[in-house]
N, C-alpha and C positions, 0 to 999 in steps of 0.2 A: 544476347542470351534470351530464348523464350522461355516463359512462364506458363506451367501445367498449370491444370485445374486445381492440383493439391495442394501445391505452392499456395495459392489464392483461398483456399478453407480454412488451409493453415492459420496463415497471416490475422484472416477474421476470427477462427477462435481464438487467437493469442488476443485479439483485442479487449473480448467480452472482457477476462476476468479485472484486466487494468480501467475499466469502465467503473467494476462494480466497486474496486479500489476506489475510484475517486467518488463515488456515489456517497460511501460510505462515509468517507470525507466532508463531501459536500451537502448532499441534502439528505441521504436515508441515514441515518450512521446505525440503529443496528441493525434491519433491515438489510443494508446494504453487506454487512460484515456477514451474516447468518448467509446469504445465499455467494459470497464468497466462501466461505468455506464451502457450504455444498458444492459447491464448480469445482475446487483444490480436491475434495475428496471424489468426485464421480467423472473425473478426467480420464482419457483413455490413453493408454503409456505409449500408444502409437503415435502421439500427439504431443512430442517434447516441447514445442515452443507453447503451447500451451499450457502445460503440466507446469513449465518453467514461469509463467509467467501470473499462473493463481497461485502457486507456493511463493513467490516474490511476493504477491499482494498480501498474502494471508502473516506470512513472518513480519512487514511492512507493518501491519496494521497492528498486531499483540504487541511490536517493539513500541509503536508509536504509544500506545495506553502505559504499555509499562513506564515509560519513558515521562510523559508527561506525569502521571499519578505520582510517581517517584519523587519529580521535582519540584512538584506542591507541598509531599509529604514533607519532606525535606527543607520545606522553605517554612511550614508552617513550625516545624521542631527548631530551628534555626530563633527567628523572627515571634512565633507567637501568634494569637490572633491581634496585629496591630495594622496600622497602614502599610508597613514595610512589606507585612506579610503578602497583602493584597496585589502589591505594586507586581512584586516577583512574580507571586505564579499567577498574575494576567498577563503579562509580557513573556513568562517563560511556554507557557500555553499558545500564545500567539505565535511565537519563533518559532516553536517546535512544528506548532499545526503547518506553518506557512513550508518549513521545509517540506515535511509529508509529502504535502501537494503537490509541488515544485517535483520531487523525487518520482507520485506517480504521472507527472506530464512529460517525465522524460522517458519514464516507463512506457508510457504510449506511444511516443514516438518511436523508442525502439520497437514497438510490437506492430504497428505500423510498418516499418523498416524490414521487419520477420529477422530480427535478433533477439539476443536474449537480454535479460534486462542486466545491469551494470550489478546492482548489487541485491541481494545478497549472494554471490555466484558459488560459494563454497558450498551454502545449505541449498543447491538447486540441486 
């Protein structure tokens, strides 16, 4: 099966926004998260895999905050400010961040791939 030009535009926008996911991750974090969302919001609807795959990063990244902030909150109401406290939400920020990651390097392979990404496929 040959591959058009458009296929291959495609493919590459689908990639930016799963970059700036992991950017934001990795080394910019707000930085990273601000100009994802501009991507999610000025994407053109002619361009599903990509549409699909900055609204995946942008819901990925609010879950992951909420997620993590939650489980600090929750550990420090729990535990207190004591060592327990500490242990929890350093480890539970670890887990969490590490899945993120893991979630968008699968993201990228699928946008790579020119699929859509695994989850969250109902909010796509």
């Amino acid at each position: 099966m040959r591959y058009s030009a458009n296929r291959k535009d495609e493919v590459e926008g689908a990639i930016m926004p799963v970059v700036w996911y992991l950017l934001n991750l990795l080394l910019l974090p707000l930085v990273g998260f601000a100009v994802l969302v501009w991507v999610a919001m000025t994407v053109d609807r002619n361009r599903p895999l990509r549409r699909a795959h900055a609204r995946a990063g942008v819901y990925m990244s609010v879950l992951g905050a909420i997620l993590i902030s939650s489980g600090v909150v929750v550990s420090w109401l729990v535990y207190g400010n004591t060592g327990n406290f500490w242990t929890w939400a350093i480890v539970w920020a670890i887990v969490l961040h590490t899945s993120f990651v893991l979630w968008g390097m699968i993201a990228l392979a699928q946008a790579i791939g020119g699929k859509l990404p695994y989850f969250p496929r109902r909010l796509l």
